[in-house]
N, C-alpha and C positions, 0 to 999 in steps of 0.2 A: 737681344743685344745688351752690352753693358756702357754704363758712362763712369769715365775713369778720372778722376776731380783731386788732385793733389792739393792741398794747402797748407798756406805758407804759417800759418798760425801754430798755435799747440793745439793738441788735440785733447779735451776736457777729462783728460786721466787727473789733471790738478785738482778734480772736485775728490777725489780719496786722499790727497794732503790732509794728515792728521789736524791742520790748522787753515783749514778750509774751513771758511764762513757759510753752514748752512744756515739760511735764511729760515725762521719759525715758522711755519706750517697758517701760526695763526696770521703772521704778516702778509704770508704768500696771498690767504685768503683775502686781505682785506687791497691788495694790491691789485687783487682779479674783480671784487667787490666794485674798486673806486674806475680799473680802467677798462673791465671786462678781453684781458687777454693776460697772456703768462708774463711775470717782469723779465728782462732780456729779451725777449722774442715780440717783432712786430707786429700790428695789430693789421688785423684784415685792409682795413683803409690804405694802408701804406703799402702793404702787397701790392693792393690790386693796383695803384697809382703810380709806383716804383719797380715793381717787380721784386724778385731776391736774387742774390746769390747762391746757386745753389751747394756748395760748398761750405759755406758758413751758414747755411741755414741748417746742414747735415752736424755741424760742427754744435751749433747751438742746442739742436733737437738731441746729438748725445751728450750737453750737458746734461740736460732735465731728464734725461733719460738715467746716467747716472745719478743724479740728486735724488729723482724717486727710490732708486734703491737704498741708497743711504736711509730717507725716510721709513720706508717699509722694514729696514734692519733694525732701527730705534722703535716703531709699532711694536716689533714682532718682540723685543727685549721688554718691552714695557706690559705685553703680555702678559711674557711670561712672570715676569714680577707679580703682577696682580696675581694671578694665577696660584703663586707660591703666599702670598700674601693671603689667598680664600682657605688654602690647605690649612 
């Protein structure tokens, strides 16, 4: 069976806005460091004590699901630089 979850938000296509704030890589790390879960996204405690929505939690998980890509496209350029940069 399927569950079918409409919402009333945007849907995180605004993380490919060419002046979308991606957060540095090394921030995100020290953000998971200090709070031990992803920023945006609720920590285990507040799940299990609130529960979620699960429509905005689908909406959240395809932020970060886009932002990794973003990430892994600047990785994979910055590669390639070094790469041209060994040649």
């Amino acid at each position: 069976e399927e569950v079918l979850v409409k919402l009333s938000e945007n849907w995180p296509d605004y993380v490919f806005a060419k002046d979308y704030p991606l957060t540095p890589l090394s921030e995100v790390k020290s953000y998971i460091d200090e709070h031990q879960h992803l920023p945006g996204i609720p920590n285990a405690a507040t799940v299990q004590e609130e529960g979620m929505e699960l429509g905005e939690m689908q909406r959240k998980m395809m932020e970060k699901i886009e932002e990794l890509t973003l990430y892994i496209i600047q990785l994979e350029s910055d590669v390639k630089a070094l790469k041209e940069k060994l040649k």
